[in-house]
DODOVEX-152021 format. One line per field, with one value per residue (C-alpha): residue in one letter; x, y, z. Coordinates in pm, whole numbers, plus 50000, padded with zeros to 5 digits. Example, Ala and Ser with C-alpha at 12.3 -4.5 7.8 and 13.67 -1.06 7.14 Angstrom:
% residues 2
rest	c(A, S)
u	c(51230, 51367)
v	c(49550, 49894)
w	c(50780, 50714)
This chain:
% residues 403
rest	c(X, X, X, X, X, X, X, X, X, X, X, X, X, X, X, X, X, X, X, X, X, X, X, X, X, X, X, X, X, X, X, X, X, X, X, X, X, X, X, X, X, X, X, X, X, X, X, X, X, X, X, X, X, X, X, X, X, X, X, X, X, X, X, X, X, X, X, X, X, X, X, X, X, X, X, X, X, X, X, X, X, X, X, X, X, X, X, X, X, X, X, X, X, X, X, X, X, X, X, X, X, X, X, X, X, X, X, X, X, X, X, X, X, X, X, X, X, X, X, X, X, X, X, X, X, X, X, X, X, X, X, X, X, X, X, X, X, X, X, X, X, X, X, X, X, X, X, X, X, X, X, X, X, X, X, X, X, X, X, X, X, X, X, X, X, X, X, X, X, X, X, X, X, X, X, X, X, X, X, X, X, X, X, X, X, X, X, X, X, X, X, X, X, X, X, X, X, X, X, X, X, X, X, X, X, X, X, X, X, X, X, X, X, X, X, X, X, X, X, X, X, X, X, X, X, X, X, X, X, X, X, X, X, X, X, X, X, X, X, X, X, X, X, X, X, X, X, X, X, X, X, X, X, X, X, X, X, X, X, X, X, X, X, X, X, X, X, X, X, X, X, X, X, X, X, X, X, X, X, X, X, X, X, X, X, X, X, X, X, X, X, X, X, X, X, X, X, X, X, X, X, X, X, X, X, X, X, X, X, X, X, X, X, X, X, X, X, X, X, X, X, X, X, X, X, X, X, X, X, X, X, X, X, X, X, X, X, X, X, X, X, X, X, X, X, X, X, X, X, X, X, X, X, X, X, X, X, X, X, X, X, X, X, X, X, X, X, X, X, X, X, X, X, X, X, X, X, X, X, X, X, X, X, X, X, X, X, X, X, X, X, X, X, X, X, X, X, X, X, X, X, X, X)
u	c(22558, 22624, 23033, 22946, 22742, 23064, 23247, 23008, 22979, 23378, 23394, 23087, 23344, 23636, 23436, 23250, 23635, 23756, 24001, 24168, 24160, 24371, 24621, 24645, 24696, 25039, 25284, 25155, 25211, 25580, 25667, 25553, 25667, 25997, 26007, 25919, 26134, 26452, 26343, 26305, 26651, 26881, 26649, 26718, 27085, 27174, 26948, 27183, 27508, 27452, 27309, 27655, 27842, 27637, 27738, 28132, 28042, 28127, 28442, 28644, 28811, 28924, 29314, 29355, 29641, 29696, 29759, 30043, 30166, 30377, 30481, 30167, 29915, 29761, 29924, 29794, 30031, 30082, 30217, 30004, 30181, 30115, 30381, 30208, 29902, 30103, 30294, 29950, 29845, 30126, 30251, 29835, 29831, 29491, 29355, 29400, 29183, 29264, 29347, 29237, 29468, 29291, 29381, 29069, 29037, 28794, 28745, 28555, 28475, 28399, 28256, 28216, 27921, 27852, 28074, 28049, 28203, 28278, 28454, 28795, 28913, 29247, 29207, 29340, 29136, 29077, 28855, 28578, 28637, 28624, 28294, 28178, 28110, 28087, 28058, 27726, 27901, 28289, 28552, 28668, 29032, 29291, 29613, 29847, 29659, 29810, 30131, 30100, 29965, 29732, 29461, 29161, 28879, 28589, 28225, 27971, 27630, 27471, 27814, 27771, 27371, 27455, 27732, 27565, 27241, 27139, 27409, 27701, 28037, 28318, 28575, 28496, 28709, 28666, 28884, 28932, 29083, 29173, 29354, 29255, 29063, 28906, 28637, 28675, 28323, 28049, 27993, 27653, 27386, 27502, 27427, 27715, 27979, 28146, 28157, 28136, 27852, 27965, 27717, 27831, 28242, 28490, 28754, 29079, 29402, 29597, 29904, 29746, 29560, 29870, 30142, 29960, 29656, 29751, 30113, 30083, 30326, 30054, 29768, 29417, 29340, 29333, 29014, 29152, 28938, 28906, 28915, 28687, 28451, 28488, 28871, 28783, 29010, 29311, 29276, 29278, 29592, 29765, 29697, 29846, 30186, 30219, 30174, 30411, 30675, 30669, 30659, 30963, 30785, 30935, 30781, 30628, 30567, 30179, 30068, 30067, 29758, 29412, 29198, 28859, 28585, 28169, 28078, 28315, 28153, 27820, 27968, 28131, 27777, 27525, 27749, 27750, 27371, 27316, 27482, 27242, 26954, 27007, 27006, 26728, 26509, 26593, 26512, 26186, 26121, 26136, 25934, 25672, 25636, 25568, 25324, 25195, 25257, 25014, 24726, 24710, 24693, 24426, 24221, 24256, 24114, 23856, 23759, 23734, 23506, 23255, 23258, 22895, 22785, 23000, 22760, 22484, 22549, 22646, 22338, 22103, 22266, 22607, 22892, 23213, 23322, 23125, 23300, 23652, 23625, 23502, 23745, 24029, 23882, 23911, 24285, 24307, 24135, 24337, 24700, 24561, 24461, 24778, 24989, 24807, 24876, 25255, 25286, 25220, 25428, 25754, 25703, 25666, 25974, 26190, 26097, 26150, 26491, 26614, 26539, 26643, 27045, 27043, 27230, 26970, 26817, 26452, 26330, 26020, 25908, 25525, 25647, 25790, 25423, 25245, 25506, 25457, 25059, 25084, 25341, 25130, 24801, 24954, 25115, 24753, 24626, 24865, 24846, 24453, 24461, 24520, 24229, 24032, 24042, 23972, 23676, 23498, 23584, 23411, 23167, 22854, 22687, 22984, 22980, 22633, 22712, 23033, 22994)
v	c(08865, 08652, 08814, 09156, 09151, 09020, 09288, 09500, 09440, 09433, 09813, 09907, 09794, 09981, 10276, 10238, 10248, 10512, 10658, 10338, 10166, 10489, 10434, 10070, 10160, 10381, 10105, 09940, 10327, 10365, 10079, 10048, 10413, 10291, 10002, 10208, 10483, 10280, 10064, 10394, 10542, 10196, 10137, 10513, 10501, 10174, 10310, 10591, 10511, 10178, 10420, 10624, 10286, 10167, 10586, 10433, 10176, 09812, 09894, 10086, 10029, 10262, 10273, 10469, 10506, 10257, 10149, 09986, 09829, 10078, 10015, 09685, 10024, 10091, 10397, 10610, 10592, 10812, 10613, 10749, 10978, 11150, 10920, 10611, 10676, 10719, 10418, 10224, 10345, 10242, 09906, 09811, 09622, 09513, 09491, 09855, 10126, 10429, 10601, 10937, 11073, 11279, 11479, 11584, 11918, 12175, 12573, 12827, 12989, 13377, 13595, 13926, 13884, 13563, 13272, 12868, 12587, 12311, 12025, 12077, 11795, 11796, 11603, 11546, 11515, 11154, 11227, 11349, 11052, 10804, 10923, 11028, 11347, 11672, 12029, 12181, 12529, 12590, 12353, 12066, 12098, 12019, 11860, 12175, 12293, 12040, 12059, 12463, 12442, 12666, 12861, 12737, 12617, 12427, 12453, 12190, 12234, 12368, 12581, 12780, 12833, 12946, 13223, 13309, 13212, 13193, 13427, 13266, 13201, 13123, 13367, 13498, 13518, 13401, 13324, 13010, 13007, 13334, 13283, 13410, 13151, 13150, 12986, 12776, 12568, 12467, 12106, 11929, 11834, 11511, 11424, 11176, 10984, 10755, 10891, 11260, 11509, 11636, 11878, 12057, 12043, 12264, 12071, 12268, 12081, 11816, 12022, 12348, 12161, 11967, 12252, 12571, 12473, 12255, 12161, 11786, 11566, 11231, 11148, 11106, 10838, 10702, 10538, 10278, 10169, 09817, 09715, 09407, 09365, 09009, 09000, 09235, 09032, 09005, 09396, 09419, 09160, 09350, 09676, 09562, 09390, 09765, 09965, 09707, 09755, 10132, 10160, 09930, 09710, 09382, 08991, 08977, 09346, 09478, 09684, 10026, 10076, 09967, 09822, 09822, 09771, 09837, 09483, 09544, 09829, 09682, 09394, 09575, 09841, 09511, 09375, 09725, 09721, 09400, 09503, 09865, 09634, 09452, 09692, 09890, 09584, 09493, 09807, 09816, 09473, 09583, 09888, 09589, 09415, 09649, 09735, 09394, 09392, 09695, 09551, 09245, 09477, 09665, 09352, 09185, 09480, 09513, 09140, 09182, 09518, 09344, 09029, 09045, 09160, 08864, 08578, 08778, 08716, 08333, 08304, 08427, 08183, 08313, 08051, 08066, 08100, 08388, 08578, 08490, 08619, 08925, 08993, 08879, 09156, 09406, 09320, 09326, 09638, 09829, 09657, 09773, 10134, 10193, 10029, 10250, 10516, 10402, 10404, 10758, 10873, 10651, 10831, 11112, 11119, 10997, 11296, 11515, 11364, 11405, 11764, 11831, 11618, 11704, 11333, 11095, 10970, 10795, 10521, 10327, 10028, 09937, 09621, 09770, 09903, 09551, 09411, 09686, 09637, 09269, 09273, 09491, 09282, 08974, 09149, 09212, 08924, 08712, 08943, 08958, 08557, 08517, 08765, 08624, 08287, 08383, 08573, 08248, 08065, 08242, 08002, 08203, 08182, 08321, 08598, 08698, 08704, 08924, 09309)
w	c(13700, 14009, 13997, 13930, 14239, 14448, 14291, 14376, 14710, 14718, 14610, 14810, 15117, 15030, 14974, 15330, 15463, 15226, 15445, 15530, 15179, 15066, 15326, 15210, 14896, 15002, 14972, 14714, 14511, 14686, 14596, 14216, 14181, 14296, 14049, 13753, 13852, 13894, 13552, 13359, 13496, 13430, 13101, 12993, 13091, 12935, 12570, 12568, 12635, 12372, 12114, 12152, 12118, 11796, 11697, 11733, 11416, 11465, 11247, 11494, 11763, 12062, 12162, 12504, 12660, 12962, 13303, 13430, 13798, 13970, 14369, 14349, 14211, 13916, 13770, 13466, 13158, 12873, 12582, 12249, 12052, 11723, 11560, 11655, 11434, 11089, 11194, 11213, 10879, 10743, 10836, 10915, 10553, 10436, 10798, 10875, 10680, 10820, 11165, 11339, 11648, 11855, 12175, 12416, 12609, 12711, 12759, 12662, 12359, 12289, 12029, 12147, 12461, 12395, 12547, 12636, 12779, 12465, 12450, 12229, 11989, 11832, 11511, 11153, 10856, 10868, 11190, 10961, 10705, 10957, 11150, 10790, 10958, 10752, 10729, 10659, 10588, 10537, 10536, 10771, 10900, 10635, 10640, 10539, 10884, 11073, 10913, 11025, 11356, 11205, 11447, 11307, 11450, 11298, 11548, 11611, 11539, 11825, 11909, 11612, 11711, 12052, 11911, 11566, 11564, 11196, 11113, 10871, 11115, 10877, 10867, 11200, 11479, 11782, 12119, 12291, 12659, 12495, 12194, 11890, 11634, 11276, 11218, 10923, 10919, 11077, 11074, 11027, 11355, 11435, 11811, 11953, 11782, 12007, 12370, 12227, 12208, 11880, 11803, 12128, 12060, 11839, 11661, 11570, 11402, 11649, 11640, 11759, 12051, 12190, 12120, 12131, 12339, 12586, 12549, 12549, 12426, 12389, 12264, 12413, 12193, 11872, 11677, 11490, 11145, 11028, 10683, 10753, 11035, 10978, 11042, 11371, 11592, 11333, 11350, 11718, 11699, 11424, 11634, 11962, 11757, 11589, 11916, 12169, 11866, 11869, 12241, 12284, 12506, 12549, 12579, 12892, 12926, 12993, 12712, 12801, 12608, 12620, 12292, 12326, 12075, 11999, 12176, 12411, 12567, 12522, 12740, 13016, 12996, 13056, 13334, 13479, 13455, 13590, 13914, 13922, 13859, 14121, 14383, 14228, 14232, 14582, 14703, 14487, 14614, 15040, 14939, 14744, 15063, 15279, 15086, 15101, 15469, 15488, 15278, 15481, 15829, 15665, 15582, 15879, 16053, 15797, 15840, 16247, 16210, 15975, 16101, 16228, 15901, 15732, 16020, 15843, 15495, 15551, 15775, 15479, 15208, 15126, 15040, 15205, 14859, 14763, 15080, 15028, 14658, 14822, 15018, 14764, 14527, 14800, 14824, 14427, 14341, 14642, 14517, 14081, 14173, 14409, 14111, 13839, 14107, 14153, 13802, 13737, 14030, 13925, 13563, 13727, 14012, 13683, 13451, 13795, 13800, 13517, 13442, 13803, 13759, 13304, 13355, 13353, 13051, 13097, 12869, 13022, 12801, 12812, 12901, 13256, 13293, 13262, 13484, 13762, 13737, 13786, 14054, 14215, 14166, 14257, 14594, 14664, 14606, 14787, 15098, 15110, 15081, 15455, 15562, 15307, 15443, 15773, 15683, 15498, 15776, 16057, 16229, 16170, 16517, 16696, 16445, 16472, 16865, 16778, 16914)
């Protein structure tokens, strides 16, 4: 009963300085808003681009084509050709499973009035049996299309929505960067696989899209499939011996391709995060302490205005105890309502954000929301401790004298 009266008194003081307890609390809210903001952006980020690396499959592994020094720079190589991925299938033994070439573009696509901008893969048939990916309606692309160069085109998920609707799109022709297409299937909602929003791509046979489409003589890349997870790093090996071979490079030579697998973009994507966090939390943690900075002005002024009232209650029996919990709580309850405050704004600047940029992804754990509320309270606390002290420690004669 004795505490509730303390914290009653504490509230009865902000709310006699209204005015000034909500400017206190403006840091404190700029400063959690800015910690949940940035948490909910790098959390968000990070939860999507490792849910499109799980979508890869631990299985896999990414060949790109590479870099290589050139005048003491770092110069862009083609090196993946078509060639390159037969060769793999076939001298890959027992470590290699399959392979899926694939050449990467983009245009537009048309059906009468209604048009847009896809991503364009050039693939073979072992695309879809590698990703397990399949059409809903239709067929996938087939090899005797490949073989052809054959003007087919098979439309992700929400491509055919956009252009059909619910209507039925094989057989229909359509134009990309226009040239004239028919559509042999539409393939099944899917999201991402890899670093691709499939659902939002057209896939048409790796022959058309590097010698009709785009004229390109190499690859984009090639997705590489394990036989064994377990015998990952043989694979890699076994990879890298078959690629240096075909490109005639020689002992000594950089490979003028780069490997990468599942863990290894999870590896490179956390040390990429760390770095973000860093400066996201340093700039949360200025914004915290001038917060704190504020709180502690505003209670030292509060603990000069009622310092005759403070002689008063020491004078009639209070403990010096009894005031510096006071005063504490006042610190406390501004710091928890400007973090409940900050809280709400951070989620709110975030969701701003991202439908504002259609980039950023948002994923705030309750766990960032406990954090924000305590780093908040404890700000408080730890700013009001100063004032605090001074206010139980007022000699009570010389504050009853105080005008």
């Amino acid at each position: 009963m004795f505490y509730l009266r303390i914290i009653w008194m504490a509230l009865r003081g902000l709310r006699t300085n209204l005015m000034r307890s909500m400017l206190a609390t403006i840091g404190v809210i700029i400063g959690v808003g800015a910690v949940v903001s940035a948490v909910s952006i790098l959390q968000g980020s990070e939860k999507y681009f490792l849910d499109q690396f799980e979508s890869l499959g631990a299985d896999k592994i990414m060949v790109f084509n590479g870099q290589q020094q050139r005048g003491g720079r770092a110069m862009a190589v083609n090196s993946l050709k078509p060639e390159d991925a037969q060769v793999l299938a076939d001298e890959g033994g027992d470590l290699i499973k399959a392979v899926a070439p694939q050449y990467t573009g983009g245009g537009q696509i048309k059906y009468f009035r209604k048009n847009a901008y896809v991503s364009i893969l050039g693939a073979t048939p072992g695309y879809a049996e590698i990703n397990d990916y399949k059409p809903v309606r239709g067929s996938f692309i087939t090899r005797e299309d490949v073989r052809s160069s054959a003007m087919v085109v098979v439309l992700g998920h929400k491509v055919a929505r956009e252009l059909f609707g619910a209507l039925p799109a094989e057989g229909k022709s359509v134009k990309i960067n226009g040239k004239s297409f028919t559509v042999a299937g539409v393939m099944e909602e899917r999201g991402t696989i890899g670093f691709l929003e499939v659902d939002n791509q057209i896939i048409i046979p790796l022959s058309t899209a590097m010698d009709r489409m785009f004229g390109s003589k190499y690859l984009t890349s090639l997705i590489v499939q394990c036989a064994d997870t377990q015998k990952l790093d043989a694979c890699i090996e076994r990879t890298k011996i078959i690629l240096r071979q075909e490109h005639n490079l020689k002992a000594g030579d950089e490979d003028d391709f780069i490997t990468l697998t599942q863990e290894q973009f999870k590896r490179q994507l956390k040390q990429v995060a760390i770095i973000f966090a860093v400066v996201f939390y340093s700039i949360a943690g200025i914004s915290m302490v001038v917060g704190g900075i504020g709180i502690m002005n505003i209670m030292m002024v509060s603990v000069t205005e009622r310092t005759r009232e403070i002689g008063v209650r020491i004078a009639v029996g209070a403990r010096r105890i009894d005031i510096l919990l006071q005063f504490l709580l006042e610190a406390g309850i501004i710091s928890l309502f400007g973090g409940a405050l900050g809280v709400a704004c951070g989620m709110a600047m975030g969701d701003l954000l991202s439908k504002i940029t259609q980039v950023l992804q948002l994923y705030t754990p309750a766990t960032t929301i406990i954090y924000a509320l305590v780093m908040a309270l404890v700000v408080g606390i730890i700013s009001g401790i100063y004032p605090a002290i001074r206010a139980s420690n007022l000699d009570p004669v010389m504050a009853l004298r105080y005008e």
